[in-house]
C-alpha positions in Angstrom: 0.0 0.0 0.0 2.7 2.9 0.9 5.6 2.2 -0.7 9.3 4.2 -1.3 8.0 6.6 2.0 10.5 8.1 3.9 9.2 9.1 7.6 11.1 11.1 10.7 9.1 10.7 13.5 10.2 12.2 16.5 10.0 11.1 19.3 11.9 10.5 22.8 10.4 7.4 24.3 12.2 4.4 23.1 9.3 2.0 23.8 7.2 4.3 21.3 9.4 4.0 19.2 9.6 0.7 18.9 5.5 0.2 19.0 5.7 3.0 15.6 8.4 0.8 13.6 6.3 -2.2 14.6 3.0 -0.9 13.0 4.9 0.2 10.1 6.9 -3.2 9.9 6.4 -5.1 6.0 5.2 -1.9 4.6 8.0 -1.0 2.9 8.4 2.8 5.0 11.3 3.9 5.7 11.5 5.3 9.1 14.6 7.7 10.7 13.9 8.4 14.2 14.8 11.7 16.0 14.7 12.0 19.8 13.9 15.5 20.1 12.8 18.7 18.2 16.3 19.9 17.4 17.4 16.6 16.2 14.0 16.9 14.0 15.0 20.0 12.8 18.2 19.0 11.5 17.4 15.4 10.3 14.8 17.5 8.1 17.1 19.9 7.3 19.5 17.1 5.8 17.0 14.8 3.7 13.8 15.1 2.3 11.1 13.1 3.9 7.3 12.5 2.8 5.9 13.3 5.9 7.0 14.0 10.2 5.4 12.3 13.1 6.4 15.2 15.7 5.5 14.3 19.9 4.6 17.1 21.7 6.4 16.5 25.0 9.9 15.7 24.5 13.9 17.0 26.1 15.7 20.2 24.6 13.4 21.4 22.2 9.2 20.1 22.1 7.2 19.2 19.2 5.5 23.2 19.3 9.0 24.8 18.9 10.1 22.4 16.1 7.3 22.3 14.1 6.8 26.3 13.9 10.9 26.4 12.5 10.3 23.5 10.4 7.5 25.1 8.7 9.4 28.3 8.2 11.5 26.4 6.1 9.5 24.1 4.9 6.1 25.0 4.5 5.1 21.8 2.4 5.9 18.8 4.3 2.7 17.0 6.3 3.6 17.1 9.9 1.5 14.9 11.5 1.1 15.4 15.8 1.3 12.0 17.8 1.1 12.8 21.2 -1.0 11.9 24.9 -1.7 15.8 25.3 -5.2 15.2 23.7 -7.1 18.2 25.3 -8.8 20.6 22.9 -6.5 23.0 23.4 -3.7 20.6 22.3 -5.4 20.1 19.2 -6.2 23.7 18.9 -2.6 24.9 19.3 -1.1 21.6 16.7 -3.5 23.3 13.9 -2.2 26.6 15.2 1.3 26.0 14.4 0.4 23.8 11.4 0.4 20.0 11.8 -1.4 18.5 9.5 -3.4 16.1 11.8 -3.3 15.4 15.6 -3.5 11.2 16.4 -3.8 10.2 19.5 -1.5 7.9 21.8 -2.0 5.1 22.2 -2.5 5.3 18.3 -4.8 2.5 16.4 -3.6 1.3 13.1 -6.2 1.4 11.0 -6.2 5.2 11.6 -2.3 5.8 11.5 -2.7 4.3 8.4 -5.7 6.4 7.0 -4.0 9.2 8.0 -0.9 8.7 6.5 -2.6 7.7 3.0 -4.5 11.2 3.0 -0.9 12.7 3.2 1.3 11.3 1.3 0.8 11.0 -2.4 
């Protein structure tokens, strides 16, 4: 179904990590991972990807603060939130600054993966 997709997802929690890869395992995506907001920034900044899973909550630099430079430079790319901070205003301040969707953790396939095909072409 998604083939030759390259994905950053950032994200600080190694166990989430490993849950993301897993959903993702025998689809052919390929996924970088980034354990905070500046590494996001650069990874981003060094190869073109089809689309950013950004958390929220995360060491050095959060999911806000990297998505608003991201998208100063890069106004294009789908930047998708995955994230526990699921209040309205969390999902008021992710379309604020941009993102393309707000999921929810913990995140159900079948909508990671309708999500994802409604970004990426």
């Amino acid at each position: 179904m998604l083939k030759k997709i390259q994905i950053l997802l950032t994200e600080d929690k190694e166990i989430n990590q490993e849950i993301f890869i897993g959903l993702l395992e025998g689809t052919g995506i390929s996924v970088d991972i980034a354990v905070n907001g500046q590494e996001a920034i650069e990874k981003s900044r060094e190869k073109e990807y089809s689309l950013i899973v950004m958390d929220i909550e995360m060491p050095i630099m959060n999911g806000y603060e990297a998505t608003k430079i991201i998208r100063t430079e890069n106004s294009n790319i789908p930047i998708i939130a995955l994230t526990a901070n699921n209040s309205t205003h969390d999902r008021l301040k992710t379309k604020q600054l941009g993102m393309n969707a707000h999921l929810s953790k913990p995140i159900e396939p079948k909508i990671l993966y309708q999500t994802f095909s409604k970004y990426i072409a």
